[in-house]
N, C-alpha and C positions, 0 to 999 in steps of 0.2 A: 555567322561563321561562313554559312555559302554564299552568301552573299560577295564576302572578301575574297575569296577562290574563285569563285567566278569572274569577279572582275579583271584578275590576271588572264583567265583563259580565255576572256572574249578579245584582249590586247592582240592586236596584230601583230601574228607570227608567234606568240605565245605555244600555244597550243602546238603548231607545228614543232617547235623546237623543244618542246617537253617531252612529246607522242616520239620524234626522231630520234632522240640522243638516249632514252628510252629501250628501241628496238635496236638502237645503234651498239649496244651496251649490252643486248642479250647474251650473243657472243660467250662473252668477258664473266659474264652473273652463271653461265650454263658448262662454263667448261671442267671443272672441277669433276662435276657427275658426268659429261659425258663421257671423257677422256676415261674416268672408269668405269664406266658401261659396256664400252667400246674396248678396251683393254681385256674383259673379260671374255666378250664375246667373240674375241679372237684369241680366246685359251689361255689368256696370261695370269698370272698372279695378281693378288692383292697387294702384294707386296710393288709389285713393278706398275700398277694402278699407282698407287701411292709417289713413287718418286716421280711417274709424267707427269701426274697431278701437282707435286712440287715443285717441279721444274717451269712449268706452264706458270705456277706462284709468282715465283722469284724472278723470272724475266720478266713477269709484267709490273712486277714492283720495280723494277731498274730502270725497264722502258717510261712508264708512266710521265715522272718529271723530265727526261732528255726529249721526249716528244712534245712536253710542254712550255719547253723553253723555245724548240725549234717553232709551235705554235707563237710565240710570243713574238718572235724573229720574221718568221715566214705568212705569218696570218695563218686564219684554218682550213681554209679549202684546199689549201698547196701540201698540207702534212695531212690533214685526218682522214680525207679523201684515198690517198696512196698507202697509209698506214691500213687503213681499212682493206684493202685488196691485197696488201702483203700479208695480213694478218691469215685472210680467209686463204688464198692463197698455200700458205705454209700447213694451215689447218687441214685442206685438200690433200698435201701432200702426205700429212699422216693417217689418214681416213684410209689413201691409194696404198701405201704403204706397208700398213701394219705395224706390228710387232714383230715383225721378223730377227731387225738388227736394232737393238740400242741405240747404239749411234745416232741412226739416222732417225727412229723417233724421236730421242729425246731433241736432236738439233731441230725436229718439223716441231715440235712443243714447242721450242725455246723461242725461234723466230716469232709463229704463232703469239705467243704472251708478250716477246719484245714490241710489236708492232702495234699491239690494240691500241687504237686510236685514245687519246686524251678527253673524249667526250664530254663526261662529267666534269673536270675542268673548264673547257670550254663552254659549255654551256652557263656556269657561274659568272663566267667574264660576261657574256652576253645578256644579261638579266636585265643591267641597270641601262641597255641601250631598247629594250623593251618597255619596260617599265618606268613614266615617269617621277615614279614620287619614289619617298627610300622605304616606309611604312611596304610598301609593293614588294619592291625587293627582295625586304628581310620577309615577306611572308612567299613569295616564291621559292626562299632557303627553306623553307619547311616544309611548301609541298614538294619541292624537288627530296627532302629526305625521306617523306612517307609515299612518293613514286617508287623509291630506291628497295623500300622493301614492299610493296607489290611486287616489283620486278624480283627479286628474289626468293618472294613465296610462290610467285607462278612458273617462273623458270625452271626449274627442277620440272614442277608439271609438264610444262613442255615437253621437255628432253622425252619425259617417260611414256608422251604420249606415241613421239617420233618412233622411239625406239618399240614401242609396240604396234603401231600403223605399219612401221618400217622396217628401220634395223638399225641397228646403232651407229654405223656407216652413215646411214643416208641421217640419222641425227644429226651428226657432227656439220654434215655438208651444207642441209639445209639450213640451219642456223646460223650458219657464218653467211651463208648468200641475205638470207634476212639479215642480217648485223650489218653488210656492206648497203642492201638497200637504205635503212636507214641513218649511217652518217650519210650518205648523198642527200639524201630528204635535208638533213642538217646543211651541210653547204652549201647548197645553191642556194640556199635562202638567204634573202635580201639583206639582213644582218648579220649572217655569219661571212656573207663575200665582203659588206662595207667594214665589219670590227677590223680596228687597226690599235694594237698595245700603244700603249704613249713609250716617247723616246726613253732606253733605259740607259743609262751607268754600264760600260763594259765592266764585269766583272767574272772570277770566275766560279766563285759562289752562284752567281744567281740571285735567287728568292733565299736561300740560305743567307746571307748577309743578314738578314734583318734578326734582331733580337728577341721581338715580340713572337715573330714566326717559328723560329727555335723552341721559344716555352710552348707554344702551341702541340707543335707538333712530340713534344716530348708527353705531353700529357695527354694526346690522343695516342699515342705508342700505348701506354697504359690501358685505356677503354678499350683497344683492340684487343690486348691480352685479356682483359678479362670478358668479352663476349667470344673467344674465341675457345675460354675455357672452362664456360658454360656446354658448351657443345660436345667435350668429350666427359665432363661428368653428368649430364645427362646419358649419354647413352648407357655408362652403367650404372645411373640409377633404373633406366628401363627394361637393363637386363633383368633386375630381380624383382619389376613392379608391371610385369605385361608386354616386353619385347619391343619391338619395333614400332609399330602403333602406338604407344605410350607414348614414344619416343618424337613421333610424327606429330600429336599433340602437343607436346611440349615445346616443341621448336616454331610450332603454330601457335602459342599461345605467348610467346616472346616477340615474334614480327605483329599480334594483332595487338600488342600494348603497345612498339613503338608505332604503329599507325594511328593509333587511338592519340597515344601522348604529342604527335607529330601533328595531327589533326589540329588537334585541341590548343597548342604553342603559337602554328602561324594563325590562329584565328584571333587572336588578339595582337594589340598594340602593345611593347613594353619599355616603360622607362627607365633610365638610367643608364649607368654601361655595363654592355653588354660582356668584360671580362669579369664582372664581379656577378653578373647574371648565371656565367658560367660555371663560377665556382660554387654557386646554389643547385644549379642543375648538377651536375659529378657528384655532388655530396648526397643528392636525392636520391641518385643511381646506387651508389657505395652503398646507402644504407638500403635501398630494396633489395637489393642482390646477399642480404645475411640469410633472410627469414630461408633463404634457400636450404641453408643447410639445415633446416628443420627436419626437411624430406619426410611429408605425410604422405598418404596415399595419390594415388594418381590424380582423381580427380581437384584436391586441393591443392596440389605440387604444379599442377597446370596453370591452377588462379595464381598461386606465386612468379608463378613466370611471367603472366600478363603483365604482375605488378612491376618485376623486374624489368620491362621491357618499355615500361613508360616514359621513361625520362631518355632513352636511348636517342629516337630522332628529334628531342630539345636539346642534346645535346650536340649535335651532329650541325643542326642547324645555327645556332649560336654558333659554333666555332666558326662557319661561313663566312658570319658578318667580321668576325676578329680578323681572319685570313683576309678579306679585303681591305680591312682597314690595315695591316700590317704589314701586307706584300709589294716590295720594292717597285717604286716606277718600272712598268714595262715589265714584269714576270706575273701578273695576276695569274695565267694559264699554267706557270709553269707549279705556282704557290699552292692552287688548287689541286692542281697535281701530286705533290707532295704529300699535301695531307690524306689523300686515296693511299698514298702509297704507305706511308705511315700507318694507317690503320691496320693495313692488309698485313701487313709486315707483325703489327701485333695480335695479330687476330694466329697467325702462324703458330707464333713465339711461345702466345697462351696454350695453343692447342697442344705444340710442343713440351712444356713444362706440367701441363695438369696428368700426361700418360703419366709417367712416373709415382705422379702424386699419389692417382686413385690406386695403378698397382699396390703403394706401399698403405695406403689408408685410406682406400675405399673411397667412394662418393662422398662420403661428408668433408672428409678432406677435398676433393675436387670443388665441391660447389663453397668452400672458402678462399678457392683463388679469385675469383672475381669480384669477392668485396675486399679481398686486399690489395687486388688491381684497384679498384676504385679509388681505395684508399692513397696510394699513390698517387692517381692522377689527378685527386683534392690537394696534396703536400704542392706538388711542381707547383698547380696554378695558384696557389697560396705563396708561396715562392718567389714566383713571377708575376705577383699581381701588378706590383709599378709599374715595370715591363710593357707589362699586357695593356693596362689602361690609360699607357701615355697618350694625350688627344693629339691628335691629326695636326694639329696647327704646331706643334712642338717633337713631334715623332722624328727619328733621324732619318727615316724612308718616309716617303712620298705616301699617306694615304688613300687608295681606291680613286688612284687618279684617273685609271682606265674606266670607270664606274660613273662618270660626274657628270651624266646628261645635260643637266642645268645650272650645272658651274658653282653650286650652291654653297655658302660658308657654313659648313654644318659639320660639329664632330666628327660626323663618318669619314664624309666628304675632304677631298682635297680642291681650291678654286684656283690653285698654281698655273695648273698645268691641264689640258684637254687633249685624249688617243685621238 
């Protein structure tokens, strides 16, 4: 198993471009909390926490794919680079600012989230111009998803350390100058300045044209709702089993399953295709995510959560390999983009629809939305499986032609066409 992770990180530029897109990304993983750290400590409500924190949401769910298509159009140094600086930038100007006017915070949030750089997308286009073999690849798709929550279990830490070193001011600022540091670290690197999309089809769909990408992204819409409404019946399961703490555990004990299950995924090789892989993995998730509503004590409600959290970045990364295989000549950046956004968008929706829920029925009702998010997002790619597992040599889009270092004839691969 370390042995196969290691061999990606000793790849030239590997390691750079994981570490950079990473800190590039902090940013983006840290603003939710800090935006309301910073809200309060300039005397505002939770309540107006709440909508900059959804505002900041929702423009970066809109910007995400328009940044990634201009990535696909423009290369990445000429957008993620200036996106980067607009982002921190706008970020600056709501730190300077305050809460004084509305207005103008929410427009400093709005830009702010429009402009976060496409990182995570772009570094997925950039994988297979690293990496020569595809075995490589798909296991780079896994540790990039158990990066993804490192990054999101230490993030928060950060913010809180800033904000206790500092102020919640100088949080906000210092983390966006770190964020700008490293997409630069990401572009001037020798692959991110050579990546060039292969020729696409004007369209003005996009990456949306393709059908495969559609079922995908519908059925991660789902896995977002249901980790997203994990998080609000958790906390009042923790109201009435130990507070905050409890609660702190529990959300720790769901990022150290999918790290564990994300680990343990990219360490092996696996055959067959990977849309029917997917739909083994969703169904694994659906069914961990019941015992939730058991709701034992803290400490056994934690081990539920590990469990629940296992199959999360095998599923994250599987969908990787499908989004290249099914993203239209020339939009791989923008395709990966999409599916961030899509997530995020469900992760929202979920949080959104379980308030309700637990008011009317309590936590046990809450922790049975996310096995019937599950459940959905088994039905779509059940659904979609034709769709999803059409091979590359017969697909109506071009597959992972931007991906084809060695021109190879292989399922994944397309031998058409070379970026």
């Amino acid at each position: 198993m370390a042995t196969g992770y290691l061999d990606i990180l000793r790849a030239r530029h590997a390691t750079r471009l994981l570490v950079g897109t990473l800190v590039g990304r902090l940013p983006n993983a840290t603003a939710p909390i800090a935006i309301v750290l910073f809200v309060r400590a300039e005397g505002g409500s939770y309540s107006l926490a709440g909508v900059l924190a959804a505002v900041y949401g929702v423009s970066n769910a809109v910007g995400q794919p328009v940044l990634g298509r201009l990535v696909d159009l423009k290369g990445q140094p000429r957008v993620q680079l200036p996106a980067a600086l607009l982002s921190a930038l706008a970020m600056a100007a709501f730190a300077f600012t305050g809460t004084g006017s509305l207005v103008v915070a929410s427009a400093a949030v709005a830009l702010a989230g429009l402009f976060t750089p496409p990182l995570e997308g772009g570094l997925r286009a950039l994988w297979s111009s690293v990496l020569p073999k595809e075995d490589q690849v798909h296991r780079a798709y896994a540790l990039d998803a158990v990066a993804q929550e490192v990054m999101f279990a230490v993030g928060p830490l950060l913010v809180t350390v800033c904000v206790s070193l500092l102020s919640a001011q100088a949080a906000l600022l210092v983390l966006n100058v770190i964020g700008v540091l490293g997409a630069l670290s990401v572009v001037v690197s020798p692959p991110s300045r050579a990546w060039r999309s292969a020729p696409r089809e004007a369209h003005w769909l996009g990456a949306l044209r393709s059908p495969g990408l559609i079922a995908l992204l519908a059925a991660f819409l789902a896995v977002g709702m249901a980790l997203g409404s994990i998080t609000v019946a958790a906390v009042t399961y923790s109201d009435d089993h130990g507070g905050d703490a409890v609660y702190g555990w529990m959300m720790a004990g769901i990022g150290l399953g999918a790290l564990a299950g994300g680990i343990a995924y990219g360490a092996r090789q696996w055959a067959g295709q990977p849309a029917r892989r997917l739909q083994v993995i969703v169904a694994l998730l659906a069914v961990f995510y019941v015992p939730l509503m058991l709701m034992p004590g803290p400490v056994a409600m934690t081990l539920l959560m590990v469990l629940a959290g296992v199959f999360l970045a095998p599923a994250i990364a599987c969908a990787f390999v499908l989004v290249d295989r099914h993203a239209p000549r020339g939009t791989v950046t923008e395709a990966f983009s999409w599916l961030v956004t899509t997530f995020t968008v469900g992760a929202s929706f979920g949080t959104g629809v379980t308030g309700p829920v637990v008011e009317a029925g309590g936590a046990l009702w809450g922790f049975a939305v996310p096995g019937a998010a599950g459940g959905v997002s088994l039905l779509v790619l059940t659904a979609t499986g034709r769709v999803l597992a059409v091979p590359a040599r017969t697909a109506v889009v071009a597959a992972g032609s931007e991906n084809d270092p060695n021109r190879a004839v292989e399922p994944r691969f397309s031998s058409e066409d070379r970026a």
